[in-house]
ROKENU-751093 format. One record per residue (C-alpha): residue number from 1; z, x, y. Coordinates in steps of 0.2 Angstrom, whole numbers. Layout:
N
<atom n="NUM" up="Z" east="X" north="Y"/>
...
//
This chain:
210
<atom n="1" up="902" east="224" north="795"/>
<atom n="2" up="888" east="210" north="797"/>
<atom n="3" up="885" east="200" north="779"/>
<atom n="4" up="868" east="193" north="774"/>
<atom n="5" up="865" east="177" north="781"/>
<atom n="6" up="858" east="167" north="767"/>
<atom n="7" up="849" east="150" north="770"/>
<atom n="8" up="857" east="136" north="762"/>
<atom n="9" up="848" east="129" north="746"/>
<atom n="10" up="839" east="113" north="748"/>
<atom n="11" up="844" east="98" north="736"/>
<atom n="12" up="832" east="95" north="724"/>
<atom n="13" up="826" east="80" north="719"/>
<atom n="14" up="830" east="70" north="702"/>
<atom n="15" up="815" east="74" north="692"/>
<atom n="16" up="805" east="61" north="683"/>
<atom n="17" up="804" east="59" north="665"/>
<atom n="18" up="793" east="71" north="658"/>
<atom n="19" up="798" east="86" north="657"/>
<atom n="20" up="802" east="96" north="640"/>
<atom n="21" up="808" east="82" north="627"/>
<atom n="22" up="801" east="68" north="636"/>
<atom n="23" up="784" east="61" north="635"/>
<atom n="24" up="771" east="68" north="651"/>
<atom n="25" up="762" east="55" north="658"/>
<atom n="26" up="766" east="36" north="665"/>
<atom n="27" up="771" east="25" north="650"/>
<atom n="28" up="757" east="14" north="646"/>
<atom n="29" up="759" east="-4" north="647"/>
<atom n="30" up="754" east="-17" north="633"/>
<atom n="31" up="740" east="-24" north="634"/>
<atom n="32" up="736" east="-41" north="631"/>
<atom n="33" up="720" east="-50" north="625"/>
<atom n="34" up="719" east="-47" north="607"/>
<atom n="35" up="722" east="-32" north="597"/>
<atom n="36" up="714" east="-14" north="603"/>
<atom n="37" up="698" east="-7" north="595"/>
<atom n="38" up="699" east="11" north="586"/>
<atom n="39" up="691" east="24" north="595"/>
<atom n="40" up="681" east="36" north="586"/>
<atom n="41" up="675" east="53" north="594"/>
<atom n="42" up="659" east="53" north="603"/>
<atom n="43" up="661" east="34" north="605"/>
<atom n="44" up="650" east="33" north="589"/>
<atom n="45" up="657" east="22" north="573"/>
<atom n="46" up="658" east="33" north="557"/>
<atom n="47" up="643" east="31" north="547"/>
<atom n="48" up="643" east="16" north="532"/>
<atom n="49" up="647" east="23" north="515"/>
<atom n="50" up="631" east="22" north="504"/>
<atom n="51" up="628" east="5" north="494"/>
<atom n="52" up="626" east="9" north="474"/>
<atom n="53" up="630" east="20" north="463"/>
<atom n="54" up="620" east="36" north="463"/>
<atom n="55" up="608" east="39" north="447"/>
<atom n="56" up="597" east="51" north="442"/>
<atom n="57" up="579" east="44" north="442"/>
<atom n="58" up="569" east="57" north="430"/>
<atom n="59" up="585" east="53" north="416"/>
<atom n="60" up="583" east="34" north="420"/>
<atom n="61" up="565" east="34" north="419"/>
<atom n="62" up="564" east="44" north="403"/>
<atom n="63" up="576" east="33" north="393"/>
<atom n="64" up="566" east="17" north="398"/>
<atom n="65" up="552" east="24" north="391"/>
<atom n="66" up="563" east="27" north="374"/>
<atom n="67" up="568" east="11" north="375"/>
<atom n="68" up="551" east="0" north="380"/>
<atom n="69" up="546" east="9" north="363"/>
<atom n="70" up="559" east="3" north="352"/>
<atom n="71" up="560" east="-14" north="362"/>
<atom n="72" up="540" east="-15" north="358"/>
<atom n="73" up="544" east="-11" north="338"/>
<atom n="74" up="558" east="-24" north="335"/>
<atom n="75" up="544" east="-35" north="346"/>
<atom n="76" up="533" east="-34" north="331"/>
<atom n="77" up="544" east="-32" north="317"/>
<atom n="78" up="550" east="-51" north="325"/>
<atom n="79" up="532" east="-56" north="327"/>
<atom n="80" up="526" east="-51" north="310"/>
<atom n="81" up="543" east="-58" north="300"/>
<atom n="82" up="543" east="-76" north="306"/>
<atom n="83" up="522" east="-76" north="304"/>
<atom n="84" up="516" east="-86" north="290"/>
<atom n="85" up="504" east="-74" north="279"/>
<atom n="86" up="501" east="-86" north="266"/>
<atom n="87" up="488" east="-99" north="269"/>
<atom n="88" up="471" east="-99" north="273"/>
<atom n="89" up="473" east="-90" north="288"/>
<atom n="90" up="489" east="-82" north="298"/>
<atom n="91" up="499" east="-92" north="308"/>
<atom n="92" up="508" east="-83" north="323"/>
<atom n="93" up="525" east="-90" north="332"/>
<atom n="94" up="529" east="-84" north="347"/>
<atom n="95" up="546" east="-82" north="353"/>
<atom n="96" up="550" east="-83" north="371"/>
<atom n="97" up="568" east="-75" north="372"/>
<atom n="98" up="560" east="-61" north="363"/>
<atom n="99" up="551" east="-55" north="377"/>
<atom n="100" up="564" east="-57" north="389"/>
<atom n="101" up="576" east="-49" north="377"/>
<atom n="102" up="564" east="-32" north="379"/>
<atom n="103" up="564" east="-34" north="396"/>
<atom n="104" up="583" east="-35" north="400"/>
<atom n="105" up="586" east="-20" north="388"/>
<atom n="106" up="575" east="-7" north="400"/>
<atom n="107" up="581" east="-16" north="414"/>
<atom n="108" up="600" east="-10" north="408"/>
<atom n="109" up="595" east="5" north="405"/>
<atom n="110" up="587" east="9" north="421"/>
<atom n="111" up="599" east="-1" north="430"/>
<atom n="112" up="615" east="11" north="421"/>
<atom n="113" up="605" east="30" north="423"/>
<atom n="114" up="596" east="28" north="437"/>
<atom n="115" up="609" east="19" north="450"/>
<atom n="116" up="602" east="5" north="464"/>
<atom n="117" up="583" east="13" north="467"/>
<atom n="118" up="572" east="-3" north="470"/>
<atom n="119" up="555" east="10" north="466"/>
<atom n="120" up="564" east="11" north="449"/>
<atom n="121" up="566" east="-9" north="447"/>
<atom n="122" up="547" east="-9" north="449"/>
<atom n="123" up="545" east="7" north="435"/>
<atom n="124" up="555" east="-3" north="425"/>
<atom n="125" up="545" east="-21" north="425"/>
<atom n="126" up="529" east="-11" north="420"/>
<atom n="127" up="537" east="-2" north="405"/>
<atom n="128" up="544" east="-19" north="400"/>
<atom n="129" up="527" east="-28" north="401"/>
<atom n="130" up="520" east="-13" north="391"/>
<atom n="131" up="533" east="-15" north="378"/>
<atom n="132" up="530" east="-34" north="375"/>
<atom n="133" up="509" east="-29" north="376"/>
<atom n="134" up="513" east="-15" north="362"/>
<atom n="135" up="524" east="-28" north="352"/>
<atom n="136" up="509" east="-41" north="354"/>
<atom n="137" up="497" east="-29" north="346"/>
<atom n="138" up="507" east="-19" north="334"/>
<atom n="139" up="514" east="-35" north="328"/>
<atom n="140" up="497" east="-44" north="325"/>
<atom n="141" up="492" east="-25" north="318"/>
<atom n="142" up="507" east="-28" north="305"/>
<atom n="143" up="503" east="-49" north="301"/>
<atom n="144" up="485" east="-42" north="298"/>
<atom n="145" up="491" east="-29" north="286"/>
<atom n="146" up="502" east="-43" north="277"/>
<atom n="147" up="487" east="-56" north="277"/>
<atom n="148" up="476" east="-42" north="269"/>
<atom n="149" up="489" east="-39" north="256"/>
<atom n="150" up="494" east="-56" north="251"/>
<atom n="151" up="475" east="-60" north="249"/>
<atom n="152" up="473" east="-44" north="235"/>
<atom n="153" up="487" east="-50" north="227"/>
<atom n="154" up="480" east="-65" north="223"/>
<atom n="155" up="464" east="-60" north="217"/>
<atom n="156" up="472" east="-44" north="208"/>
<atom n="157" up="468" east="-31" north="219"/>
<atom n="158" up="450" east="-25" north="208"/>
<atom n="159" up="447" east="-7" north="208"/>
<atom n="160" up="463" east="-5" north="215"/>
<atom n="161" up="455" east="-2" north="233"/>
<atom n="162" up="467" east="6" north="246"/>
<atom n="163" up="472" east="-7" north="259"/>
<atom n="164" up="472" east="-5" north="276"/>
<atom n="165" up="489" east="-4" north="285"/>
<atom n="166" up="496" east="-6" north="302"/>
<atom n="167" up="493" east="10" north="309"/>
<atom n="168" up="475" east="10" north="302"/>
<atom n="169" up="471" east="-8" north="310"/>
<atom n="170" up="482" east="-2" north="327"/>
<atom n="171" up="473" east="16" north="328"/>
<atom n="172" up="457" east="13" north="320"/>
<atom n="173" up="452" east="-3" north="323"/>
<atom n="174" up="461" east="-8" north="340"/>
<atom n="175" up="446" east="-14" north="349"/>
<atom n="176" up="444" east="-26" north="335"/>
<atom n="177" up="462" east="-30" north="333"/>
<atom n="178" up="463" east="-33" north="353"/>
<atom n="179" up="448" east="-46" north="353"/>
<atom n="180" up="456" east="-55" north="338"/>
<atom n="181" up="474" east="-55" north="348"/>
<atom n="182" up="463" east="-61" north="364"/>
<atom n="183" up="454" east="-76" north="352"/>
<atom n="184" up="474" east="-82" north="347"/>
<atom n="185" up="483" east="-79" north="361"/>
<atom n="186" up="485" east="-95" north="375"/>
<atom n="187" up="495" east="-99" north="392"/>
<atom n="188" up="512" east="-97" north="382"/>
<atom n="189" up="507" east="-80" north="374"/>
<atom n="190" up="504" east="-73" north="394"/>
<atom n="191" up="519" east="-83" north="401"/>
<atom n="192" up="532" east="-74" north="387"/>
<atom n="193" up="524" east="-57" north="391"/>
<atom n="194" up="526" east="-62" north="410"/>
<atom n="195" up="544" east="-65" north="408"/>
<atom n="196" up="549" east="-47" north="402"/>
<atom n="197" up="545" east="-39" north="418"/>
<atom n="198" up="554" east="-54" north="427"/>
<atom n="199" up="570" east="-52" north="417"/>
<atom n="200" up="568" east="-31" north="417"/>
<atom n="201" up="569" east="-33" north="440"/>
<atom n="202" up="583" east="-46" north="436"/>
<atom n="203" up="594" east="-35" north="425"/>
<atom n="204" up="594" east="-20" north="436"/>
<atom n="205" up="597" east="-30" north="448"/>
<atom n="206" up="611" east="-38" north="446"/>
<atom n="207" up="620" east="-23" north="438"/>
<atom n="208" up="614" east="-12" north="453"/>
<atom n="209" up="623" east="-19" north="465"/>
<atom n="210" up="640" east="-23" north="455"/>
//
């Protein structure tokens, strides 16, 4: 009997590295010129993490307000204690750093509630100026008050006539009160009401961009 002729089996060839356990592929070469830059999908950089803190602008806006108020009431309180009351007529000292305290304190506060939100710098410079205006008046409402009170005391107070007091010259008589405050005030009474916006901007500023 005939057996099957079978062909002889070619040699194979030595395989080349890259098969299972080795790495596919011609090994790269180093590179030389500097060190490689990061690729990133879609060839596009990752965007930039936001700058500042987040903040909540109704919050930061509504506590300003809270404290332009009480800023404006320590304002006149200041105004009216270190006025003289006494003489002839009242003598008013202005105070520079009283303004610019005001200002930094609702600058703080909208810089701390309402995060790094330029629109909210500018919110914050007018309630600041308002604050000082308020003090300005109230203040000149509360020395007015004083003078009135000192001056019955003097003459005994006859008929023992109910006097006028801050509120009432503030609510009742402001147009008055605002033409006598415009009469006293000078250049130095509108430069420290100017400075309370400037150091409001300033405040949040500064602790925005910590």
């Amino acid at each position: 009997m005939s057996q099957n002729w079978q062909q002889p089996q070619q040699p194979q060839p030595p395989q080349q590295p890259g098969g299972y356990g080795y790495p596919q592929g011609q090994p790269q070469q180093p590179q030389f010129g500097g060190p490689q830059q990061p690729q990133f999908a879609g060839g596009f950089p990752p965007p930039a993490p936001p700058v500042g803190r987040p903040g909540n602008p109704a919050l930061a806006v509504l506590a300003a307000v809270v404290a332009a108020f009480v800023g404006g009431l320590l304002y006149a309180f200041l105004l009216s204690a270190f006025a003289d009351t006494d003489g002839q007529e009242p003598k008013v000292t202005q105070f520079a750093y009283a303004g610019v305290v005001v200002g930094a304190l609702v600058g703080f506060v909208i810089a701390k509630l309402g995060g790094r939100n330029p629109a909210l710098w500018v919110v914050g410079a007018v309630l600041a100026f308002a604050a000082v205006f308020f003090g300005e008046l109230y203040g000149y409402a509360m020395i007015a008050s004083d003078y009135v009170s000192n001056i019955a005391d003097k003459y005994g107070n006859a008929g023992n006539i109910d006097l006028p007091t801050a509120n009432d010259y503030f609510f009742d008589h402001f147009s008055d009160l605002f033409d006598g405050w415009k009469e006293d005030s000078d250049a130095l009474t509108y430069i420290f009401m100017a400075l309370s916006p400037v150091a409001a901007v300033s405040t949040a500023y500064r602790l925005s961009n910590r």
